[in-house]
N, C-alpha and C positions, 0 to 999 in steps of 0.2 A: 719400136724405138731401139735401137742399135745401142746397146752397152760399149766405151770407151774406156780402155786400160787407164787412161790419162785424164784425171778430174780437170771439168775446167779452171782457167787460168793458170795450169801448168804448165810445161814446158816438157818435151821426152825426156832431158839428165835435170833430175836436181840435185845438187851439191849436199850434200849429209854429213857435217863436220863434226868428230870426236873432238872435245880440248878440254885441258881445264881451266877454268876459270868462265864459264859459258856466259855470266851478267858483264865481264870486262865488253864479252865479244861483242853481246849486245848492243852495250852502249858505244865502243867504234863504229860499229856499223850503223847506227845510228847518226852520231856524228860524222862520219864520212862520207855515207853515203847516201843520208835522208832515209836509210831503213825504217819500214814500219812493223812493229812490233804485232806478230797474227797471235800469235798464243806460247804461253808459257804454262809448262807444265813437270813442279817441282817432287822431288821425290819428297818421304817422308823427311828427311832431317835438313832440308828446304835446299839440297844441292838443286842443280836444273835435269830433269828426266829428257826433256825435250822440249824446244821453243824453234820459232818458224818467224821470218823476218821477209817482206817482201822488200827489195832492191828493184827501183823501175815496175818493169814487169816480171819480174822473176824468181820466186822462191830459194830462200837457203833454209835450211835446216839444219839443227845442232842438238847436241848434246853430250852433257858431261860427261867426264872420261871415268871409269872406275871398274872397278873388278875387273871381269874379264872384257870390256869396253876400253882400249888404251889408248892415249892421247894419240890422234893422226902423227904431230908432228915430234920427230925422232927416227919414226919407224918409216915414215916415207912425207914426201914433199908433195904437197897442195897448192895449185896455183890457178885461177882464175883468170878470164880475159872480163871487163867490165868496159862496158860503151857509157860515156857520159856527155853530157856536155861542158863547157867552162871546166876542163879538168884542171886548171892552172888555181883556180876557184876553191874548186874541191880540196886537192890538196892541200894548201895552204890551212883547210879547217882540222886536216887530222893533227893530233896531239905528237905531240914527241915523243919515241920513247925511254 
């Protein structure tokens, strides 16, 4: 049986986000985008270590920003392309901010 680099239901790039505030992101991407929630997993003082959200078919992965882990955003810009349907739909569910 032939070992693959890439577990099933992956994709070759997944997206690995530093931020803080990792439950806000959650719940956006949840509400925006129908994200389902694979696993969370909190450090000791319940910040997020790492949590994993499927989109469609596609994996994001995150985790909170600290120590020597710094927020993505500042130090460089992150942007995504996202295929959906009814995106006139979608939209309209994200929150304001």
């Amino acid at each position: 049986m032939a070992v693959t680099p890439i577990p099933e239901g992956y994709h070759t790039v997944t997206p690995y986000l530093v931020v803080q505030g990792v439950p806000k992101l959650l719940d956006f991407l949840k509400q925006a985008f129908d994200a389902q929630e694979i696993m969370r997993m909190p450090w000791p003082d319940g910040t997020i270590m790492h949590a994993e959200v499927r989109v469609g078919d596609s994996a994001v992965m995150m985790g909170e920003a600290r120590g020597e882990f710094k927020p993505m955003l500042g130090s460089c810009t992150c942007t995504s392309m996202t295929r959906t349907r009814r995106t006139s739909a979608r939209c309209k569910r994200v929150p304001p901010r």
